[in-house]
Backbone as CSV, one residue per row, in Angstrom:
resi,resn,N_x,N_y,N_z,CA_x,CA_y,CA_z,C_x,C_y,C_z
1,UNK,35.497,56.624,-9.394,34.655,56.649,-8.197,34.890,57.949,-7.458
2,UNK,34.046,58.850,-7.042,33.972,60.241,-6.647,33.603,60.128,-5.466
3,UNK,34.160,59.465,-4.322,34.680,59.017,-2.543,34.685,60.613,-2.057
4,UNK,35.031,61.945,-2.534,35.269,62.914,-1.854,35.255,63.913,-3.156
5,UNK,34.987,65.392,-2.914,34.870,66.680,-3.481,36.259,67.112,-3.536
6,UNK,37.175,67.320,-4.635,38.558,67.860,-4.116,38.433,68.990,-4.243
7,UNK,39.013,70.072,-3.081,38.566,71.498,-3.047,40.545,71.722,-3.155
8,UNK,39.743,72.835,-3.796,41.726,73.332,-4.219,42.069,74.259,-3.199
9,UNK,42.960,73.910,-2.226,43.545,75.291,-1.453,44.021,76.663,-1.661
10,UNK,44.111,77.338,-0.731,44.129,78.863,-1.342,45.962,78.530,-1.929
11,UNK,46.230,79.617,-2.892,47.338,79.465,-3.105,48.788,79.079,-2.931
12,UNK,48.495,80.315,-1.069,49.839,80.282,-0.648,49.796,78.833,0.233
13,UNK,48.617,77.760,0.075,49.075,76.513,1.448,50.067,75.756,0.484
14,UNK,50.583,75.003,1.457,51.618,74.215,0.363,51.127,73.159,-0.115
15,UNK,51.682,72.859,-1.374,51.463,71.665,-1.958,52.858,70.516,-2.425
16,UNK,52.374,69.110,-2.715,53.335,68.609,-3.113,52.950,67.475,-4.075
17,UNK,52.889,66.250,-3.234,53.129,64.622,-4.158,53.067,64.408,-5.408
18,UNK,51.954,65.268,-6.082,51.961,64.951,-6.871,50.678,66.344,-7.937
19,UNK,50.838,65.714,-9.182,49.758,67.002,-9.936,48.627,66.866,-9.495
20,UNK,48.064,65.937,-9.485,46.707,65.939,-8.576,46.329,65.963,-7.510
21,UNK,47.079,66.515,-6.834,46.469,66.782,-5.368,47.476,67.541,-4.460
22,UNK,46.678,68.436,-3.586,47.740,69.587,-2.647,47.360,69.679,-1.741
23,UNK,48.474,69.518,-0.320,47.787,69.723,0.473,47.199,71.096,1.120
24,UNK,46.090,71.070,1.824,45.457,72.345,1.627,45.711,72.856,3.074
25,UNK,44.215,73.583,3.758,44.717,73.814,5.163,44.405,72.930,6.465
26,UNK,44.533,73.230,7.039,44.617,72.677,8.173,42.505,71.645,8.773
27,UNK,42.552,70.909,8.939,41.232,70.024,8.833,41.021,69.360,10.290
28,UNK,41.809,69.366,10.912,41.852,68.593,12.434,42.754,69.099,13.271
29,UNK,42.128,69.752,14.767,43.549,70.331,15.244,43.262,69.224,16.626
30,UNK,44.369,68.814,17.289,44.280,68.502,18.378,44.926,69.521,19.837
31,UNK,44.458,69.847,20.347,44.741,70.937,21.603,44.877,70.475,22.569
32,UNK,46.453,69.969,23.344,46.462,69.921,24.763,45.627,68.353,25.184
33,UNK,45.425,67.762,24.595,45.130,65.954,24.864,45.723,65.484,26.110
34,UNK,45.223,65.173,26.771,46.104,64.065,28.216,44.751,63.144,28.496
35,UNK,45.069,62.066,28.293,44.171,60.911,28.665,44.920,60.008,29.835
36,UNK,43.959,59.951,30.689,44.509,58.745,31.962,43.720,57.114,32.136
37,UNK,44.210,56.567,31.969,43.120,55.180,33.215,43.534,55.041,34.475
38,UNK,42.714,55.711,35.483,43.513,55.556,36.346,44.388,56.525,36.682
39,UNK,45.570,55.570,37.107,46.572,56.510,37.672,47.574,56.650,36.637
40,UNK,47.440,56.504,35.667,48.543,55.541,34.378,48.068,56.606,33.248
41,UNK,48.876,57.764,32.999,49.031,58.925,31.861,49.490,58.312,30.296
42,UNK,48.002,57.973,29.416,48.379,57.489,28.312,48.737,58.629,27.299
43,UNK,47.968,59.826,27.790,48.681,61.112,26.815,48.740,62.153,27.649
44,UNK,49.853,62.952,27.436,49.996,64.414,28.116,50.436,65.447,27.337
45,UNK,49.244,65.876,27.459,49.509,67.459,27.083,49.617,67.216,25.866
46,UNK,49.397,66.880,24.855,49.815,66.716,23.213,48.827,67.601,22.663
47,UNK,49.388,68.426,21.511,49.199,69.167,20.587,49.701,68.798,18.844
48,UNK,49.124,68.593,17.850,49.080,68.350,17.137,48.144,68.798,15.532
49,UNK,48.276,69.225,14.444,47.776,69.529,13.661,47.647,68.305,11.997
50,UNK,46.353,68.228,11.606,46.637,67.210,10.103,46.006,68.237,9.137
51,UNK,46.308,68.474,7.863,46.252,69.252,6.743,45.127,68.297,6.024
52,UNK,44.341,69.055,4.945,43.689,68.185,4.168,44.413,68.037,3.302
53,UNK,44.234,66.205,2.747,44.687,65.759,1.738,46.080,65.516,2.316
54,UNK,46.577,65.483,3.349,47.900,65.178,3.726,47.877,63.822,3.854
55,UNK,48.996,62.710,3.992,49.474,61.947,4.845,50.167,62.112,6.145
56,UNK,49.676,61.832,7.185,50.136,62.368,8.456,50.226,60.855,9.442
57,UNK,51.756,60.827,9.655,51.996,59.335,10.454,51.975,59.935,11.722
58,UNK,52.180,58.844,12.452,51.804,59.137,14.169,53.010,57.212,14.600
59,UNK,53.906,58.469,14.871,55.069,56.627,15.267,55.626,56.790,16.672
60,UNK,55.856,55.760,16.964,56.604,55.924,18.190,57.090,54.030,19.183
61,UNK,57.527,53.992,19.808,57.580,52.515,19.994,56.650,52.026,21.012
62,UNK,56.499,51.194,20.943,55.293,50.493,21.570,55.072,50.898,22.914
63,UNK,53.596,51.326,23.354,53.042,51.421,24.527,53.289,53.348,24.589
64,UNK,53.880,53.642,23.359,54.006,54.847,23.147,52.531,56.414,22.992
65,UNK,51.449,55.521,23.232,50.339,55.796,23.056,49.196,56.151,21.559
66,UNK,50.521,55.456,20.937,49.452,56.124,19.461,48.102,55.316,19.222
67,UNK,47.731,53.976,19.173,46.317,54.045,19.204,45.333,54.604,20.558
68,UNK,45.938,54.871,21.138,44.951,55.927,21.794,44.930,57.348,21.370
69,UNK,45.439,57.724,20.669,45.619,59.070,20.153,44.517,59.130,19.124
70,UNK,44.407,57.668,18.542,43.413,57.517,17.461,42.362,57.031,18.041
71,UNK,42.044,56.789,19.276,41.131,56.375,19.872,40.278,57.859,20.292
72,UNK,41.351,58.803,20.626,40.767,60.183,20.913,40.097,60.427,19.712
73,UNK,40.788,60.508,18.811,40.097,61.446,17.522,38.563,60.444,17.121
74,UNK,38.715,59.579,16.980,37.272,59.028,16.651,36.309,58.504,17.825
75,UNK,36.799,59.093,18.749,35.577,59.199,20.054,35.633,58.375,20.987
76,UNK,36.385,57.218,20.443,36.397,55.693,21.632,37.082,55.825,23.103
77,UNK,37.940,56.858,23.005,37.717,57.574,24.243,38.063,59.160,24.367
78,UNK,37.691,59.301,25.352,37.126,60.982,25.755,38.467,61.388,26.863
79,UNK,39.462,62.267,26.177,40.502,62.576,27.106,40.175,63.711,28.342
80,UNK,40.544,63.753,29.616,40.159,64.685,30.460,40.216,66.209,30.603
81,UNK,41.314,66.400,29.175,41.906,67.710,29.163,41.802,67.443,28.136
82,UNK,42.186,68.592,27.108,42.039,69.191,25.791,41.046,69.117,25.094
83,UNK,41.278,69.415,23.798,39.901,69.374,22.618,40.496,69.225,21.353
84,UNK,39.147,68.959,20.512,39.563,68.309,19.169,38.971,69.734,18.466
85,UNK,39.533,70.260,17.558,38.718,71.362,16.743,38.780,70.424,14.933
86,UNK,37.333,70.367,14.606,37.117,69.300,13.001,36.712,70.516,12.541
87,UNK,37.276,70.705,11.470,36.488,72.394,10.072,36.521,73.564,11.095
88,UNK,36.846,73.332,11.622,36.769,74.973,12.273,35.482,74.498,13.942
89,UNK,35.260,73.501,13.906,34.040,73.404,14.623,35.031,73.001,16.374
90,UNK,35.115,73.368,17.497,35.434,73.182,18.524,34.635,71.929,19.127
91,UNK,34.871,70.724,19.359,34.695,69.604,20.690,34.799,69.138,21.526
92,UNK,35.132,69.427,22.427,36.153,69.164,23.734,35.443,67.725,23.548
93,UNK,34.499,66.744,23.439,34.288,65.631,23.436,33.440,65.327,21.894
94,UNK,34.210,63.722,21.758,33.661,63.204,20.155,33.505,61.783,20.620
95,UNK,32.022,61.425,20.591,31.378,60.528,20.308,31.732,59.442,19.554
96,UNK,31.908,58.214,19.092,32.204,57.629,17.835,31.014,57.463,16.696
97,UNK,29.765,57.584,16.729,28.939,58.092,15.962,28.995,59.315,15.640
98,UNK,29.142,60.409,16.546,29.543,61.634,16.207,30.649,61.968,14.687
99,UNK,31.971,61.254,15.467,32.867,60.990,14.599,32.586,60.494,13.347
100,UNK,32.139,59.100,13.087,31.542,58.651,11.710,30.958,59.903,10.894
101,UNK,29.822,60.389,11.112,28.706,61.404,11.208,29.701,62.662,10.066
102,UNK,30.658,62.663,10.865,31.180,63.646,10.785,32.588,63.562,9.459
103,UNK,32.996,62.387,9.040,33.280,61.936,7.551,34.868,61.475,8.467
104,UNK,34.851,60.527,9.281,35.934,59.995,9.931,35.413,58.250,10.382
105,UNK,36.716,57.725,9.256,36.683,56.141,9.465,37.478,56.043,9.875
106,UNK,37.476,54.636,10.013,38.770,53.973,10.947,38.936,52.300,10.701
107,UNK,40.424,52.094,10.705,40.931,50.447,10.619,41.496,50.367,11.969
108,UNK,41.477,49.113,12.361,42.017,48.521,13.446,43.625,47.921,13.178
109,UNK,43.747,47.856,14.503,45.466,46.923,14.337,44.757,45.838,14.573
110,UNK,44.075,45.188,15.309,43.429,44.063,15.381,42.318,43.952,14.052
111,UNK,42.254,42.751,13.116,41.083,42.956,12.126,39.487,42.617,12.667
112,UNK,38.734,44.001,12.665,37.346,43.689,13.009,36.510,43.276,12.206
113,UNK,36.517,42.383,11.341,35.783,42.061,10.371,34.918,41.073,10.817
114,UNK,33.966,40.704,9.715,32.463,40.310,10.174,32.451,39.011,9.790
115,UNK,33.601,37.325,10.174,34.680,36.377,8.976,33.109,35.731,8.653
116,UNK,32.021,35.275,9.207,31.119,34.663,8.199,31.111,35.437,7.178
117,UNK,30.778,36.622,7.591,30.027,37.403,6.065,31.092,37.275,4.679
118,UNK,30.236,37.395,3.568,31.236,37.832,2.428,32.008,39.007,1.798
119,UNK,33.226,39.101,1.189,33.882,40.597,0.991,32.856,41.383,0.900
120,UNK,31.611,41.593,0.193,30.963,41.985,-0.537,29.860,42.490,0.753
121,UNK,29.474,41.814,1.441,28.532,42.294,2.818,29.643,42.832,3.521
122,UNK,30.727,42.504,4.162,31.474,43.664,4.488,31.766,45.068,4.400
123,UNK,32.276,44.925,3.172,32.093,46.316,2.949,30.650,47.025,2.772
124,UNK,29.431,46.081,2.625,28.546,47.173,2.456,28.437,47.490,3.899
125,UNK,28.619,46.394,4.902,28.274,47.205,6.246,28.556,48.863,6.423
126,UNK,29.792,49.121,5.653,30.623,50.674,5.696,29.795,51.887,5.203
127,UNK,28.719,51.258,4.468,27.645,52.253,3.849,26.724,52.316,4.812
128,UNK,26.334,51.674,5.657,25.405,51.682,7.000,24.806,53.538,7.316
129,UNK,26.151,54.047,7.385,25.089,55.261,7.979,25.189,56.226,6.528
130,UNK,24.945,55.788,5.380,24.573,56.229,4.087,23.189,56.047,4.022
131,UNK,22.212,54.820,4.826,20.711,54.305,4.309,20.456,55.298,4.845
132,UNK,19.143,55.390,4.085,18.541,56.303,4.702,16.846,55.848,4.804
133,UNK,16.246,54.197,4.461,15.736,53.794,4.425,15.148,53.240,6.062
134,UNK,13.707,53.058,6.346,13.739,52.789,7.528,13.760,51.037,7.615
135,UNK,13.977,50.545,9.223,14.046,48.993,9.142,12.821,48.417,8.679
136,UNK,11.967,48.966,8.501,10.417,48.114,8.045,10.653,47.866,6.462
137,UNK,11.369,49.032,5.732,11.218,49.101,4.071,12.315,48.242,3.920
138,UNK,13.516,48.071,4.954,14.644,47.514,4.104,14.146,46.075,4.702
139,UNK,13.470,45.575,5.402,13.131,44.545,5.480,11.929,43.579,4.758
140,UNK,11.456,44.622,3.844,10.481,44.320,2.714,10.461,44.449,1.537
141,UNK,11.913,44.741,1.623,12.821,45.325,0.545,12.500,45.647,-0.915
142,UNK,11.373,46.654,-0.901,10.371,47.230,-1.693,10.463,48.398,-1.861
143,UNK,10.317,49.168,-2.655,10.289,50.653,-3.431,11.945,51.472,-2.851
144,UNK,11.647,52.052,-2.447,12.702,53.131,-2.472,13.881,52.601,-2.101
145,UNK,13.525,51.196,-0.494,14.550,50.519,-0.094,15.049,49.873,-0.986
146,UNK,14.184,48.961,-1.902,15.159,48.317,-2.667,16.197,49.122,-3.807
147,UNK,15.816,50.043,-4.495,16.798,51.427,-5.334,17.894,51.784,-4.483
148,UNK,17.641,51.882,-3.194,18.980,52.509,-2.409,19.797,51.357,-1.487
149,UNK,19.317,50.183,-1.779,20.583,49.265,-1.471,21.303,48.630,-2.810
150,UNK,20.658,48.601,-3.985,21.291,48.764,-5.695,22.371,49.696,-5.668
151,UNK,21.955,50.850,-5.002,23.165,52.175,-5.398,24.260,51.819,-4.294
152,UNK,23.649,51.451,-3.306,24.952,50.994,-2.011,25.602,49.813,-2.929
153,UNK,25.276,48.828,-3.625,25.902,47.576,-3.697,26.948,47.891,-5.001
154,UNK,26.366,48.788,-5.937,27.176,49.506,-6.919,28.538,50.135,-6.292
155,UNK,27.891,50.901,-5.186,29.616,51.794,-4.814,30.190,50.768,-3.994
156,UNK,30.117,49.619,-3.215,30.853,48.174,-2.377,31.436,47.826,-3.891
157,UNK,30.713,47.287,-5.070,31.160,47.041,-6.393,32.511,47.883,-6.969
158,UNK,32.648,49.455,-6.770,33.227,50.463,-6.757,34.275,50.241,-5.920
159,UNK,34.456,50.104,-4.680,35.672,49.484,-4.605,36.071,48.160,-4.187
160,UNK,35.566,47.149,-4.478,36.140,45.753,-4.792,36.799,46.106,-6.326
161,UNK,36.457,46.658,-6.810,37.657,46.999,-8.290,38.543,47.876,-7.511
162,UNK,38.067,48.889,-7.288,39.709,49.700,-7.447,40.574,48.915,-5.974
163,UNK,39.943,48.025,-5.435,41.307,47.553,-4.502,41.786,45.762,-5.109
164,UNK,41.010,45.437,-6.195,41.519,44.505,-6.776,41.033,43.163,-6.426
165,UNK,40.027,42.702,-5.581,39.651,41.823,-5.022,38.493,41.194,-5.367
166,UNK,38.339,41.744,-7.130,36.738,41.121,-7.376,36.730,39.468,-7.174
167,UNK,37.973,38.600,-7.524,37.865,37.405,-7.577,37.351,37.290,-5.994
168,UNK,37.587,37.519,-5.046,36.905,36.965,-4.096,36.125,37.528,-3.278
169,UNK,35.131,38.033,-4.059,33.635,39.036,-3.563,32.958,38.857,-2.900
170,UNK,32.434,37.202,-2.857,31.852,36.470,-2.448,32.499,35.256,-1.433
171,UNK,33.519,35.595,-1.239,34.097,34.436,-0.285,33.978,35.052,1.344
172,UNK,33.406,34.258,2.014,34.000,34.366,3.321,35.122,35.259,4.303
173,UNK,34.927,36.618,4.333,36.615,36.984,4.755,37.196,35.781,5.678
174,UNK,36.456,35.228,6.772,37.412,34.074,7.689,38.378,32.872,6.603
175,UNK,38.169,32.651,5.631,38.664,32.398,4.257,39.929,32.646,4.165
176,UNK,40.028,34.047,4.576,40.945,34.691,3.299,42.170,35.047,3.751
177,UNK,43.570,35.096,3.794,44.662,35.404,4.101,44.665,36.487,4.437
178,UNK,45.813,36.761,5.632,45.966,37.917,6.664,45.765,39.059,5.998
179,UNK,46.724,39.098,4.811,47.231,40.135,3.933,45.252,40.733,3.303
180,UNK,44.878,39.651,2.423,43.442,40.056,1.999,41.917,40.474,3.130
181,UNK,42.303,40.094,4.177,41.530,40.793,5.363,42.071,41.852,5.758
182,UNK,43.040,42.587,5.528,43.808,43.604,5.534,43.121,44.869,4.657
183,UNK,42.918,44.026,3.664,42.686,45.143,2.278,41.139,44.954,2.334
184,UNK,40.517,44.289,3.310,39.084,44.587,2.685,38.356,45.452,3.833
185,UNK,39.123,45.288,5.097,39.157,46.096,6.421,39.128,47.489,5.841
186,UNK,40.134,47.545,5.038,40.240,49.202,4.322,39.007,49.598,3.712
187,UNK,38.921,48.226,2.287,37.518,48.775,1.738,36.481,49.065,2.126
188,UNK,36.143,48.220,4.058,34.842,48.834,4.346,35.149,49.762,4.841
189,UNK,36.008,50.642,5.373,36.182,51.837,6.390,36.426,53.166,4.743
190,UNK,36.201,52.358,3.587,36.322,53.834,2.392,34.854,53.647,1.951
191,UNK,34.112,52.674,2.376,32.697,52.651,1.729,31.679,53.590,2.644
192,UNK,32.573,54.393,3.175,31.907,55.233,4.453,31.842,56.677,3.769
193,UNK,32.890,56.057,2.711,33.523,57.661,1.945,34.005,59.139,3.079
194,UNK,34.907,58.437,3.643,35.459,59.724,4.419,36.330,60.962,4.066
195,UNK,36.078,61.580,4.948,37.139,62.774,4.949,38.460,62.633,4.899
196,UNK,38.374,61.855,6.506,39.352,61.850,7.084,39.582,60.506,7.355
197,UNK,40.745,59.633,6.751,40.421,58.455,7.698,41.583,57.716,7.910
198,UNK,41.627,56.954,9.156,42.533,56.625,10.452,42.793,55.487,9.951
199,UNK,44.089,54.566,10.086,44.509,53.323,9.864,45.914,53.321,10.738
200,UNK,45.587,52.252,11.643,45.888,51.518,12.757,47.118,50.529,12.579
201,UNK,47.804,50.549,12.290,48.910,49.343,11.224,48.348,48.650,10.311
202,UNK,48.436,49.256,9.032,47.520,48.829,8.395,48.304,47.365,7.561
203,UNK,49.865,47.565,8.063,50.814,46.575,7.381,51.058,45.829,8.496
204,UNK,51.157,45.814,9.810,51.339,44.775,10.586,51.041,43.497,10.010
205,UNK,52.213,42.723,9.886,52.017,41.553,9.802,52.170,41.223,8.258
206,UNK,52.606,41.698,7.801,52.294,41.687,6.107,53.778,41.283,5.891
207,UNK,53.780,40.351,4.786,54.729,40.177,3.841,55.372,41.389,3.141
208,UNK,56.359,41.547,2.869,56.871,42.652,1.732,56.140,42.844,0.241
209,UNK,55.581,41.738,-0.105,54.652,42.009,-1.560,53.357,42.803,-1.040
210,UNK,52.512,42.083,0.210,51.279,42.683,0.908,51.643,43.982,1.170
211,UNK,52.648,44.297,1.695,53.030,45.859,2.241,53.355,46.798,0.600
212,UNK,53.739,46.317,-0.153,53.703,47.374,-0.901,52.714,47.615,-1.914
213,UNK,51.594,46.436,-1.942,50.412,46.602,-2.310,49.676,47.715,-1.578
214,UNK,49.546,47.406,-0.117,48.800,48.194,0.505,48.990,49.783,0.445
215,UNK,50.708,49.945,0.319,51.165,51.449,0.544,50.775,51.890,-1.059
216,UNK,50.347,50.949,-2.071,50.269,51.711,-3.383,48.833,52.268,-3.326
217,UNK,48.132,51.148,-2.421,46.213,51.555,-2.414,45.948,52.629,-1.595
218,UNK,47.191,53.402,-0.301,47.169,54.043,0.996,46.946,55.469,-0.079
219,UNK,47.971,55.478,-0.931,48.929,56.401,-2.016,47.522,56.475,-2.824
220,UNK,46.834,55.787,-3.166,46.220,56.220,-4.580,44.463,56.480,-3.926
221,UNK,44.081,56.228,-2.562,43.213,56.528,-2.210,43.264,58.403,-1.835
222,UNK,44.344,58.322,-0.740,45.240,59.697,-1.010,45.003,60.908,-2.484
223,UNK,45.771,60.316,-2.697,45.775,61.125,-4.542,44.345,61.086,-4.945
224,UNK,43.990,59.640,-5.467,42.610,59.588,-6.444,41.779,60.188,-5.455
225,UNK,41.028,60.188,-4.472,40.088,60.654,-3.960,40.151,61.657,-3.229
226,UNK,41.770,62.213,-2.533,42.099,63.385,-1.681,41.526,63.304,-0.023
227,UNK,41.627,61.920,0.224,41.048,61.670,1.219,42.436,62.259,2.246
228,UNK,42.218,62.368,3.329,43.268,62.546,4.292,43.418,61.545,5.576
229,UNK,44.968,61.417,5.348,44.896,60.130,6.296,45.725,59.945,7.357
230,UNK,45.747,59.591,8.555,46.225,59.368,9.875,46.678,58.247,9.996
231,UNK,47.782,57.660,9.807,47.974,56.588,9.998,49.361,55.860,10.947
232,UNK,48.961,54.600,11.413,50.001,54.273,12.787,51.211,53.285,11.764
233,UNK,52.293,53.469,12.066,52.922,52.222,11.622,54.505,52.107,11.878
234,UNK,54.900,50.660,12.042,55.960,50.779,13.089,57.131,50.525,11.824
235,UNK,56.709,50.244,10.619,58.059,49.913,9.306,58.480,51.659,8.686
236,UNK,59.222,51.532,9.718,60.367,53.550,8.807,59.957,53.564,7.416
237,UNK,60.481,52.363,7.248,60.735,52.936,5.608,59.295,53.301,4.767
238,UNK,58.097,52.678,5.212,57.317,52.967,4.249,56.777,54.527,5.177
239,UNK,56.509,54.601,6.738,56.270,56.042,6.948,57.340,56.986,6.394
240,UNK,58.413,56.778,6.051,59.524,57.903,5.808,59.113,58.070,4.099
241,UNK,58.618,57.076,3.999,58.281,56.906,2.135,56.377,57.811,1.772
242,UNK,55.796,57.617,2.172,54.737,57.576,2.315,53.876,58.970,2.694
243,UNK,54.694,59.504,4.075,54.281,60.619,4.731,54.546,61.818,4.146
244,UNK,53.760,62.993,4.702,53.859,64.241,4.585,54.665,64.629,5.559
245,UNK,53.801,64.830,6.609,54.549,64.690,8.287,54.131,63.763,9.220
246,UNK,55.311,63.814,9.959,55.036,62.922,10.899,55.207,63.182,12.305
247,UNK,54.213,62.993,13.105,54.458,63.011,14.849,54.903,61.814,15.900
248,UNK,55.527,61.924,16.375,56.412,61.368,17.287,56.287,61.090,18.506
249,UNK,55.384,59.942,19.261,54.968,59.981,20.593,56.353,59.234,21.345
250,UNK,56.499,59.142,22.761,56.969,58.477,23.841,57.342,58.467,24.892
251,UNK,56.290,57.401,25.732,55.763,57.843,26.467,54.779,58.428,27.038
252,UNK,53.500,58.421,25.938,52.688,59.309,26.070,52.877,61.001,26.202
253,UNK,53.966,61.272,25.524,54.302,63.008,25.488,54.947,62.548,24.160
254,UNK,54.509,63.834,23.384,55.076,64.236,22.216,56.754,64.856,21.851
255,UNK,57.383,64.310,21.336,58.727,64.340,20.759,59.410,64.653,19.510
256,UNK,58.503,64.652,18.642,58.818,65.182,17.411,57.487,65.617,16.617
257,UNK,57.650,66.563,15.588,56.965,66.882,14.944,57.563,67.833,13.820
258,UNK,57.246,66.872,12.265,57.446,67.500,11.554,57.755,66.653,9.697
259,UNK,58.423,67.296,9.116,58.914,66.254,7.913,59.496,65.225,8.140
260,UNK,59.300,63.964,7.200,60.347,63.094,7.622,61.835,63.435,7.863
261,UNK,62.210,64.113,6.872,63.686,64.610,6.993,64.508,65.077,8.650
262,UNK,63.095,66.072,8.429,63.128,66.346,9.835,63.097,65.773,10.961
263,UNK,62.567,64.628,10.823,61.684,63.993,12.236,63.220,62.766,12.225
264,UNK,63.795,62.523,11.301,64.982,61.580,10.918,66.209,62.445,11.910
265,UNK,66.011,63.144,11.736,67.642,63.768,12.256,66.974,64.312,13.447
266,UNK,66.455,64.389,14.109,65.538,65.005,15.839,66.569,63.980,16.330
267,UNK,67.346,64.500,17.420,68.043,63.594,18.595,67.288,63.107,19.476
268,UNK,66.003,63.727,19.993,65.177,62.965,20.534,64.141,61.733,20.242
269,UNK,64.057,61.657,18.892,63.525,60.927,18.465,64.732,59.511,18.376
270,UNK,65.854,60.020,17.715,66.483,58.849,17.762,66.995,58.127,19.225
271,UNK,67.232,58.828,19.492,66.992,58.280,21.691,66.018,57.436,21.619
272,UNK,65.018,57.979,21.788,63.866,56.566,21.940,63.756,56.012,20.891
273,UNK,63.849,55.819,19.939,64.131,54.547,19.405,65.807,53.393,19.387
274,UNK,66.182,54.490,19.630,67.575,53.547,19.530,68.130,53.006,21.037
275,UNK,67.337,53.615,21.960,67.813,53.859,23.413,68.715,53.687,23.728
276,UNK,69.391,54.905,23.023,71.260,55.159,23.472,71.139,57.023,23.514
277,UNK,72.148,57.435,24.315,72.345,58.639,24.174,73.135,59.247,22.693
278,UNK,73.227,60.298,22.269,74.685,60.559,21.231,74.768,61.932,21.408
């Protein structure tokens, strides 16, 4: 399934994980971010960079501001200060259609799924701004409309295999265990075929078998397709396993930034999490 174009970086960017895939340059910058409600500073001043084709975590302990950080980048809210620069393109404000538009999905920590519908209408919802059919044809579902919801239902088909879930295609997500509304949340936010795309704890709540399912599908969407990904999550071991780099909120101000290795031995980082001095 061909989800993304892999473009090879210029020589000198670095590369790693693996033979198929490197990370290239730089694809999302964030500049100077401070978001408020109110009187109540959910980000200040943060600066931040994600590479294409990277894994890039975003941790910190709770109320630390990271889904709002991801709330900035895909538009859901509009911080008062700074800007987002996507490809080289400058925004001081991003829309969440904008965002979509622009090859950026997103999973929730909460699951937004659609529980009447089936796996299978789920994820096609994710192809939504792929039609290109108007509401009169897809509602008469005749000539061109009907050919281009065949090719949508083929690539939803496309990944109900590669995430393993053909047996229950047709079931109900409200059906289906925490862990399998988990993984199909993903499949509709890749049936968007993104660039770039955001996941919100994507293991919250998961068993140890569910969690290392998920980190193998995080890993091979990564690799197989070179997608680049942002992701929140509060279990070390799989961000320390998983990541390229990682950033470090708390408090709504930034505290670390960098390799895991790196971001492991930061005294400030281990302060707020351990909340002891050393």
């Amino acid at each position: 399934m061909n989800m993304n174009e892999l473009k090879e970086p210029a020589d000198n960017e670095p590369g790693t994980k693996g033979p198929a895939r490197k990370i290239g340059p730089v694809i999302l910058d964030l500049n100077n971010i401070s978001l408020s409600f109110g009187g109540v500073k959910a980000l200040t001043d943060i600066s931040f960079n994600v590479r294409r084709h990277e894994i890039r975590a975003i941790i910190g302990p709770n109320g630390a501001g990271k889904s709002s950080m991801l709330n900035v980048i895909n538009g859901v809210y509009r911080p008062q200060q700074g800007e987002i620069v996507l490809r080289g393109e400058h925004r001081k404000n991003m829309d969440c259609y904008s965002a979509a538009k622009a090859g950026i999905a997103r999973t929730f920590q909460n699951i937004a799924l659609f529980k009447g519908m089936t796996v299978l209408d789920n994820i096609m919802t994710g192809r939504n701004l792929k039609m290109k059919s108007n509401f009169l044809m897809q509602a008469l579902y005749w000539g061109p409309a009907r050919r281009e919801e065949m090719a949508h239902r083929e690539k939803a088909e496309e990944i109900i295999d590669f995430l393993e879930i053909q047996a229950i295609r047709k079931t109900p997500v409200g059906r289906l265990p925490y862990g399998l509304q988990k993984r199909v949340e993903l499949g509709r936010a890749l049936a968007a075929e993104p660039d770039i795309l955001l996941l919100d704890e994507p293991m919250a709540g998961m068993n140890v078998e569910e969690k290392q399912d998920m980190c193998r599908f995080i890993l091979d969407v990564n690799d197989q397709f070179g997608t680049t990904i942002v992701l929140i999550e509060h279990d070390m071991g799989v961000v320390m396993d998983i990541s390229d780099r990682v950033v470090v909120l708390d408090y709504g101000k930034k505290i670390g930034d960098g390799t895991p290795d790196e971001v492991r031995s930061n005294q400030d980082v281990i302060n707020a999490y351990l909340g002891v001095a050393h």
